[in-house]
VMD Tcl script that draws the C-alpha trace (Angstrom):
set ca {
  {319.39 231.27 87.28}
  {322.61 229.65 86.15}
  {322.79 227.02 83.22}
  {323.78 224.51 85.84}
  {320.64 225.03 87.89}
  {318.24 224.64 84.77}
  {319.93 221.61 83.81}
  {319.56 220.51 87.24}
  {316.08 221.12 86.99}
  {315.45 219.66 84.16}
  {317.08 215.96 85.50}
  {315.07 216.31 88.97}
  {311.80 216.57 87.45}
  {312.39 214.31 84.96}
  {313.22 211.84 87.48}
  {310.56 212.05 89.78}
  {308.13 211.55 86.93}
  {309.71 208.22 85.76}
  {309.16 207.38 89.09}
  {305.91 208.05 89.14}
  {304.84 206.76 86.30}
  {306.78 202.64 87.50}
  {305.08 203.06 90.43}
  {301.16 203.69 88.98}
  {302.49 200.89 86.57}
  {302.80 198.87 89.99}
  {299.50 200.12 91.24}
  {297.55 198.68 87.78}
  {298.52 195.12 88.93}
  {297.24 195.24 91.99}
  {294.63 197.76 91.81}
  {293.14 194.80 88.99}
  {293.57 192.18 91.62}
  {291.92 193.60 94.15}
  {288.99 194.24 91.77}
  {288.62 190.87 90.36}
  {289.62 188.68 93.09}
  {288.17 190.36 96.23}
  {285.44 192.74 94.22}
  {287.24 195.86 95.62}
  {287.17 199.03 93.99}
  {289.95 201.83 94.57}
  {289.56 205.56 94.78}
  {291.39 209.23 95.11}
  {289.24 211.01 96.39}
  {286.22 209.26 94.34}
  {288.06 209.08 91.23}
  {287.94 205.19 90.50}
  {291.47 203.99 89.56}
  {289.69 200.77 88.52}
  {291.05 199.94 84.36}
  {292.55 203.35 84.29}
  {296.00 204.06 82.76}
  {299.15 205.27 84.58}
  {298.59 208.91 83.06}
  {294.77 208.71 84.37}
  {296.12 207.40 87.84}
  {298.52 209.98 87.63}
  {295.86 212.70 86.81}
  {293.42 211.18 89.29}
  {296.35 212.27 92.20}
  {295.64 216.14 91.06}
  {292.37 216.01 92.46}
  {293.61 216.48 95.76}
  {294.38 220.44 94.94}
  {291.38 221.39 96.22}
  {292.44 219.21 99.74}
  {295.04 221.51 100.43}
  {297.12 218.67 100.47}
  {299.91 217.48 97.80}
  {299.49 213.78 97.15}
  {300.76 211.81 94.63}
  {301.19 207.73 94.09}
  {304.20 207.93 96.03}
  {301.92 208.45 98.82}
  {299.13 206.06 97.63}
  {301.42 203.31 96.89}
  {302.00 202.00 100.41}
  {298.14 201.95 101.40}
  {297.47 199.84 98.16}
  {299.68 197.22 99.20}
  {299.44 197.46 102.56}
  {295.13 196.76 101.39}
  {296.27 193.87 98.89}
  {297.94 191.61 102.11}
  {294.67 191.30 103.72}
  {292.64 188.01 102.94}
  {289.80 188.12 104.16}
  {288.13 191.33 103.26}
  {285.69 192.02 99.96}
  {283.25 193.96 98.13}
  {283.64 197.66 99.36}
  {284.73 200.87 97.56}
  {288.19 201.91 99.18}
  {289.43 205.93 99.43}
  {293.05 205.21 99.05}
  {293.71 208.92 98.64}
  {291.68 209.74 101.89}
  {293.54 206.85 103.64}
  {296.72 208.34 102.81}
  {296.20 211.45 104.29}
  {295.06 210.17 107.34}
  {298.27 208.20 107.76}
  {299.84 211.46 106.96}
  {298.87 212.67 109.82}
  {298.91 209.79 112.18}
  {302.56 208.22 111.00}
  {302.99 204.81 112.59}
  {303.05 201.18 110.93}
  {301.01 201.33 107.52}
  {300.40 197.59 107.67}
  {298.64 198.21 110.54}
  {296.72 201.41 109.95}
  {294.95 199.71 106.85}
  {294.55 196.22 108.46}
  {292.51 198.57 110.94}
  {290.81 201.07 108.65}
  {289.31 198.33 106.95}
  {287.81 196.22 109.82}
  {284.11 197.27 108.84}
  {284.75 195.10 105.34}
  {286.37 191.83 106.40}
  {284.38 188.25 105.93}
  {282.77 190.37 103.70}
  {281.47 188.08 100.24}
  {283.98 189.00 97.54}
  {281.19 188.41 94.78}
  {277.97 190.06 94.76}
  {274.83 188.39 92.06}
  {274.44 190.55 89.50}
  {271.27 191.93 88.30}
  {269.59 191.89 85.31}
  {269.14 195.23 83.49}
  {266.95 195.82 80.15}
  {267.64 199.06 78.67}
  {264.72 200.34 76.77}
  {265.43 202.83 74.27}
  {269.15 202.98 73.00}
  {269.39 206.49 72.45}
  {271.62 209.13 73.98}
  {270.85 208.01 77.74}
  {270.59 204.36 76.98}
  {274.10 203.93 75.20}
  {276.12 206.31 78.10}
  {274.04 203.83 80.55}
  {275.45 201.29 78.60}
  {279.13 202.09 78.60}
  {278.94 203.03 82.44}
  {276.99 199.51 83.38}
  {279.67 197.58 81.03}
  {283.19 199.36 82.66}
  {282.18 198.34 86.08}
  {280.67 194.58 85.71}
  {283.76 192.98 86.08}
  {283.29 189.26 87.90}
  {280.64 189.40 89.46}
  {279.68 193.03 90.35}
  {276.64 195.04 90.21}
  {274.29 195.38 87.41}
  {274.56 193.38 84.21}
  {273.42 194.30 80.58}
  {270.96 191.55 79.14}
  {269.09 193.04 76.33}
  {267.89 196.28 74.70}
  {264.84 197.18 73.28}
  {264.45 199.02 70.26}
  {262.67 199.57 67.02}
  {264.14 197.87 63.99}
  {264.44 200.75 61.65}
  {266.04 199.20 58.28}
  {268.95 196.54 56.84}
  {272.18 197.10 59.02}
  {270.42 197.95 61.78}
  {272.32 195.85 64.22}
  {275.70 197.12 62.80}
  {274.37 200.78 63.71}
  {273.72 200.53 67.05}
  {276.63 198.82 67.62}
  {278.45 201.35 65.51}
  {276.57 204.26 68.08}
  {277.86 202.93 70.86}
  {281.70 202.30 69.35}
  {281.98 205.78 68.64}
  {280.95 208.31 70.32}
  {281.32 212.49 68.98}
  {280.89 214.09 72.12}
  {282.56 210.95 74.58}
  {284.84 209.11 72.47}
  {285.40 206.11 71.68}
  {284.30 202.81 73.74}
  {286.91 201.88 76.35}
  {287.04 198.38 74.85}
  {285.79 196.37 72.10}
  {282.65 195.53 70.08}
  {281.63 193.24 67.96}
  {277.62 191.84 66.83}
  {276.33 188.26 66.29}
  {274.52 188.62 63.20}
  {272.76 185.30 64.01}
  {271.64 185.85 67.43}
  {271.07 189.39 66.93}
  {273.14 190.66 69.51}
  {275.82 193.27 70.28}
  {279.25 191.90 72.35}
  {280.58 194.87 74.29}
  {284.04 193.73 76.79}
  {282.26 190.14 76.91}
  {278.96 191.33 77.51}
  {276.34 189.19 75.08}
  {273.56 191.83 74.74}
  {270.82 190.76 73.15}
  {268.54 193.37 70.86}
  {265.22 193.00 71.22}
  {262.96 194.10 68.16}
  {259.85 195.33 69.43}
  {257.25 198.67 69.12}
  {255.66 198.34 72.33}
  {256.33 196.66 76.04}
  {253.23 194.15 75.41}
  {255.11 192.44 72.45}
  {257.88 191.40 75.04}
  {258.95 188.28 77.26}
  {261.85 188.52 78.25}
  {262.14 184.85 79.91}
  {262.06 183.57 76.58}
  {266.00 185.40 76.53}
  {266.99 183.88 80.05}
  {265.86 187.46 81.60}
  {264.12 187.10 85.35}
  {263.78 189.61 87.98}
  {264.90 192.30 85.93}
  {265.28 195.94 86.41}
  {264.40 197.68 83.44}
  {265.40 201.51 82.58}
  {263.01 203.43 80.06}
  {265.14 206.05 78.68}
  {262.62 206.83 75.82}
  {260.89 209.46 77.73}
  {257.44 208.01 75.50}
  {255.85 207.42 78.97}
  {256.10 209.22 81.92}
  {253.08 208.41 84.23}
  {252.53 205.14 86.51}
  {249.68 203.98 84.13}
  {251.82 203.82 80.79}
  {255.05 202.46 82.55}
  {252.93 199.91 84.30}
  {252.74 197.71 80.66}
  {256.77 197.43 81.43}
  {255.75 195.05 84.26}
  {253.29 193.37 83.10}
  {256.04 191.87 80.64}
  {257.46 188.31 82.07}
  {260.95 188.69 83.49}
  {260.95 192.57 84.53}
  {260.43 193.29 88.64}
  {260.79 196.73 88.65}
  {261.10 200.05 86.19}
  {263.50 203.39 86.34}
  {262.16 206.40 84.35}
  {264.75 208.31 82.74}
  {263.11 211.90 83.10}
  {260.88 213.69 85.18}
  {257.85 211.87 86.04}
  {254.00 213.55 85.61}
  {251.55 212.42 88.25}
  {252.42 211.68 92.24}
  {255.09 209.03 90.52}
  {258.28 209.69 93.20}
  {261.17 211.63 91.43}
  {264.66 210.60 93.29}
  {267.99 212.65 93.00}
  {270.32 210.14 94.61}
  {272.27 211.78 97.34}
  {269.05 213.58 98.34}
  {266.10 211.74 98.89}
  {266.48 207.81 97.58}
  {266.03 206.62 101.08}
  {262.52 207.31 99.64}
  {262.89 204.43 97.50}
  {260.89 201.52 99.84}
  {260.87 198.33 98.64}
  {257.49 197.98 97.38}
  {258.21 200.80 94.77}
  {258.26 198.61 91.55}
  {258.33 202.40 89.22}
  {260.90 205.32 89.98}
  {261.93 208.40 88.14}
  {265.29 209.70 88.29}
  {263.88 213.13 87.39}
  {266.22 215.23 84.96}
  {269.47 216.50 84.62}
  {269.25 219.69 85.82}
  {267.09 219.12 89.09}
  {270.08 215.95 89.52}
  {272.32 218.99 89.01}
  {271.08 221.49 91.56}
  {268.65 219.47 93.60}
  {271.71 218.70 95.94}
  {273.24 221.97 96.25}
  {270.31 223.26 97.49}
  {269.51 221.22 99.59}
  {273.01 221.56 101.42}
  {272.43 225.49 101.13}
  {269.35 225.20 102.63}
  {270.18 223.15 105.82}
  {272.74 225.94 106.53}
  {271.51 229.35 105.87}
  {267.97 228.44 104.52}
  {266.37 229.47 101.29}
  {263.44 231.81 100.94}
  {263.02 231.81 97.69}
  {264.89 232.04 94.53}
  {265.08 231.76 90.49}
  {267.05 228.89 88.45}
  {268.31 229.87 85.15}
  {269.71 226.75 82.88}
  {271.95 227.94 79.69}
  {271.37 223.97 78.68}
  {272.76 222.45 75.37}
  {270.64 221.80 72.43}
  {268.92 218.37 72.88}
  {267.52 215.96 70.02}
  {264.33 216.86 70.70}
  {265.50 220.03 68.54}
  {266.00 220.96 64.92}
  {269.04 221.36 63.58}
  {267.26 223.75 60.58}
  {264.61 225.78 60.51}
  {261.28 223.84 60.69}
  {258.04 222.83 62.44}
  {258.05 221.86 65.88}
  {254.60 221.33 67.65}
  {256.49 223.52 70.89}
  {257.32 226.99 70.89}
  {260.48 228.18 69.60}
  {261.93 224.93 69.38}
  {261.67 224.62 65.46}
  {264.32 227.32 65.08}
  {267.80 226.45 64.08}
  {269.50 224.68 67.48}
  {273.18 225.24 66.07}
  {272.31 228.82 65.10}
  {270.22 229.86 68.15}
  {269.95 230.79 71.56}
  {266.50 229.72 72.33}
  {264.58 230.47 75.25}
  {262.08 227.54 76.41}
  {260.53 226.50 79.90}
  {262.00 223.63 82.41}
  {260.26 221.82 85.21}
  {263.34 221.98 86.58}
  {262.88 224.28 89.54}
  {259.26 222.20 90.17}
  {260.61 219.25 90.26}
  {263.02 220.12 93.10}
  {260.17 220.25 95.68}
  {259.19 216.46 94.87}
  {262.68 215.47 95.77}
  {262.78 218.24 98.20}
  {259.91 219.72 99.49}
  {261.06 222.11 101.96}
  {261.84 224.23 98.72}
  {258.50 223.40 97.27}
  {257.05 227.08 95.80}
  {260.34 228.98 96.74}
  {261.99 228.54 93.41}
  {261.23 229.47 89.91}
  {262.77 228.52 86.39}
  {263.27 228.60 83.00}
  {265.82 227.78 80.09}
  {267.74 228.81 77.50}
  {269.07 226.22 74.64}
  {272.48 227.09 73.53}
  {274.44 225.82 70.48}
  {276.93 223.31 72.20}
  {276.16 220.11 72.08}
  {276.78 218.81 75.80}
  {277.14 220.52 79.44}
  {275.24 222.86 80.78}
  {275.14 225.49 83.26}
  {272.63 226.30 86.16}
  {272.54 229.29 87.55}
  {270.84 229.37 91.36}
  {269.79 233.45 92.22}
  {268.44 232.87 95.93}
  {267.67 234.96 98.63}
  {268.50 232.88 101.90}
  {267.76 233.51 105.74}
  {270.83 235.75 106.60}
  {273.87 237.76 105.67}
  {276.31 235.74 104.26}
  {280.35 235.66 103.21}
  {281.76 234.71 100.20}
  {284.05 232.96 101.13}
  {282.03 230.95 103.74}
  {279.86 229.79 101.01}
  {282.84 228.63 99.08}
  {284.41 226.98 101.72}
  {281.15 225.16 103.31}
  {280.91 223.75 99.40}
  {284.04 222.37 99.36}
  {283.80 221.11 102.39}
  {281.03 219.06 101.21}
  {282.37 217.87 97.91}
  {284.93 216.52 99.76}
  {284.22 214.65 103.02}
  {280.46 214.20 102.55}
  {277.34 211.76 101.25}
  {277.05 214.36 98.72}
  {280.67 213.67 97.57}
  {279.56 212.35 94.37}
  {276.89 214.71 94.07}
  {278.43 217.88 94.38}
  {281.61 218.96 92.54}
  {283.65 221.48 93.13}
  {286.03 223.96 90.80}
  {287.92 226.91 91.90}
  {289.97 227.46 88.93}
  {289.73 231.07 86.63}
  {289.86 229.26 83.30}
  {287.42 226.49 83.11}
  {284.60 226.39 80.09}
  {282.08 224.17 79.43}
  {284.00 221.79 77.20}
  {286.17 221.07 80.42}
  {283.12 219.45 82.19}
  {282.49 216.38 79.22}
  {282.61 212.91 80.95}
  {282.67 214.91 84.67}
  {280.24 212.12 86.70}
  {279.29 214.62 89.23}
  {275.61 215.37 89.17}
  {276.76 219.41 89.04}
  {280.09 221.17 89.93}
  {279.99 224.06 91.95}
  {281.88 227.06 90.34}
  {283.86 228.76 93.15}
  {285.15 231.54 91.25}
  {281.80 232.59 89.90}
  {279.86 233.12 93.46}
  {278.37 235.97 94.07}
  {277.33 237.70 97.40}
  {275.29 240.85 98.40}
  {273.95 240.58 102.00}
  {271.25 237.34 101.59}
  {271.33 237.13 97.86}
  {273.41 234.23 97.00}
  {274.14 233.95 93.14}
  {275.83 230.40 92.66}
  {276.67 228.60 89.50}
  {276.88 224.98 88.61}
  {278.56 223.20 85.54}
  {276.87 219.72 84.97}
  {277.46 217.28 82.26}
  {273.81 216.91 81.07}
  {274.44 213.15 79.74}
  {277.19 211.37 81.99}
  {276.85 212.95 85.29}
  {272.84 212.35 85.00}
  {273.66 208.69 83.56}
  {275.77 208.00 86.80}
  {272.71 209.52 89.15}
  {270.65 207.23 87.23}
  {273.34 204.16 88.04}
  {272.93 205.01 91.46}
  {269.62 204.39 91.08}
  {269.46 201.42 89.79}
  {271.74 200.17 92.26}
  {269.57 200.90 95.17}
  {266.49 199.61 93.47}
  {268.42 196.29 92.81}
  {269.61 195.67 96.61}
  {273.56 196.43 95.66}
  {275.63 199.12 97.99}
  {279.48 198.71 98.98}
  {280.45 199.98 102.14}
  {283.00 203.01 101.87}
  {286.42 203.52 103.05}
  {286.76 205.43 105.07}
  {283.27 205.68 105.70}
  {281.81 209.55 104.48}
  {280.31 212.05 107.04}
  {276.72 212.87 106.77}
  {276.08 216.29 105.00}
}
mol new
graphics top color blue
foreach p $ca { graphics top sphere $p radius 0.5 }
foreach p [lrange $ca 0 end-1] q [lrange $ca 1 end] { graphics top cylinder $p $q radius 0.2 }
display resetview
């Protein structure tokens, strides 16, 4: 290669990336208009572009590798402002990576193509009445909750912080938790800014006045006295976990209706959005959102069992060490768990593989489980050995995956990966409830050996969004609209 060609090079690809990055600077404008004006929030390929920057817009484009399609924002571009010309349309979540490969394919007038794509949203309301959410407990859980809940309230949209509940431990305590939720080892900083009202004992988070409630048990609690009513509160505690002891949540004034942040005991329904939340009826007033890993593998099974059925099969979770843990050597009323959780691979039971058959009960006695703590400190790993109904291919399993992750219901849900290189540390923030490792299938006649990345605290956090959504009457419609799985 001559020194002319390199230099060549060097000027073409340079250019193009200038160009890319003044047109996602375009895109911010009206991507942020089309959110707070007409409630609208834009995708690639379910990556919300929604108060990202041009280098995240830029990154979100890459997603479409595992399409088989090259898109970037010179693609996108059109569709967005094709979308931001039309009046009279609101509240929906809009695809604009999926729309641009449609019009790929079809060519023609763009203005038109979106003015028509998006018929099933116009004289839609372009505000929707937020809900009230309490978050009891402000721990792990509770403070992702919290920084997922405040990045998409916006004007008007979706669920909306009032108060947490916690126990006032010492002097400063205010300054702490809003110090816990600033910074963040494992997530980062807040996308935004914090500050607390000393006064009013509160914490402001991106204009959100969140009031902390001091309190040691529901029964000391009313939360009208704070301007709370109808509220949907989320116990992320885990100090109750039947009907009975999450029932003294509603008995407090201004709270409607309760979300359990781990698997429930008793017939209490456990949901895994994506799989089973149409069993969510309205007179449900307590739901559990079961755990992370049956949010993790709950939906993969279930899409491997529609197609080739499973007979029965064994879930192994190399999970990361958990508070509940010590980080020395010392007593722990459960078995094994007082040894060293930085130091230690320790092997302890999950529910995990039980609790699949209450959100799925076609699986109910197929599967069995157990767990082994490792020392990293977030994502974990499921691994799904299953014996199914036939011979199958390799790379028909893959495929059928992707397929799903893709152009699905379970899009959200089920992730997909078919690099060589990824670790565990690559999977922090992911908000897919697991991520199917393509490169790591294996296949011997029926036995099926697939395994799933899933970030233990954001990707369950976002189930648990979901959720809460549902519970509190709020849906978009999608653009284009997904295909059943």
């Amino acid at each position: 290669m001559s020194k002319e060609t390199i230099v060549a090079l060097h000027a073409e690809h340079q250019g193009r990336w200038k160009n890319r990055e003044e047109i996602a600077e375009k895109m911010i404008v009206l991507i942020g208009q089309l959110y707070r004006e007409k409630n609208i929030v834009t995708s690639v390929y379910g990556r919300a572009l929604v108060n990202r920057s041009v280098i995240q817009i830029l990154k979100a484009h890459r997603r479409t590798r595992i399409v088989d399609v090259e898109l970037s924002v010179v693609n996108t571009f059109p569709i967005l402002e094709a979308l931001a010309k039309i009046d009279n349309i609101g509240s929906a979540e809009v695809d604009l990576g999926k729309l641009a490969v449609e019009y790929k394919e079809k060519g023609g007038d763009v203005d038109a193509f979106v003015a028509n794509a998006v018929q099933a949203i116009q004289n839609r309301a372009t505000e929707v009445e937020p809900k009230d959410v309490v978050l009891y407990g402000f721990g792990r859980i509770g403070r992702i909750l919290a920084r997922l809940i405040i990045e998409q309230t916006g004007i008007g949209r979706g669920l909306s912080i009032k108060a947490i509940v916690v126990r006032k431990t010492s002097d400063g305590d205010l300054a702490k938790r809003a110090s816990l939720l600033r910074r963040d080892s494992i997530h980062g900083s807040f996308a935004g800014t914090i500050s607390i009202d000393e006064e009013n004992e509160a914490i402001i988070a991106n204009g959100n006045f969140i009031k902390v409630i001091y309190a040691s048990n529901p029964a000391e609690v009313d939360y009208t006295q704070y301007g709370i009513e109808n509220a949907l509160l989320i116990d992320n505690t885990g100090k109750w976990r039947d009907a009975e002891g999450l029932a003294q949540h509603l008995k407090c004034p201004g709270v409607a209706r309760v979300v359990l942040t781990a698997p429930s005991k008793g017939e209490m329904k456990n949901v895994v959005f994506g799989v089973n939340q149409a069993d969510i009826l309205d007179e449900d007033k307590i739901i559990s959102a079961a755990s992370c890993t049956t949010n993790a593998i709950t939906p993969l099974l279930k899409v491997l069992d529609d197609k080739y059925k499973v007979l029965n099969g064994h879930v192994e979770t190399v999970h990361s060490f958990t508070n509940d843990q010590n980080l020395i050597d010392n007593y722990h009323k459960a078995d094994r768990r007082g040894r060293a959780a930085t130091l230690n691979m320790v092997i302890t039971e999950t529910g995990a593989a039980k609790a699949v058959a209450k959100a799925l009960p076609a699986l109910k006695g197929k599967l069995t489980g157990n767990s082994v703590r490792v020392p990293t400190p977030n994502v974990s790993l499921a691994i799904l050995n299953l014996t199914l109904d036939k011979e199958i291919d390799r790379d028909e399993v893959n495929e059928y995956v992707r397929q799903i992750s893709i152009n699905s219901n379970l899009q959200g849900q089920i992730g997909y990966t078919n690099s060589t290189e990824v670790v565990s540390s690559d999977f922090i923030g992911s908000r897919s409830a697991g991520i199917f490792d393509a490169q790591a299938t294996i296949v011997s006649g029926n036995r099926l050996t697939a395994y799933v990345w899933y970030d233990n605290e954001v990707g369950y956090s976002c189930q648990v969004l979901r959720i809460a959504e549902q519970m509190s009457g709020i849906s978009y419609p999608k653009v284009p609209s997904t295909t059943q799985a």
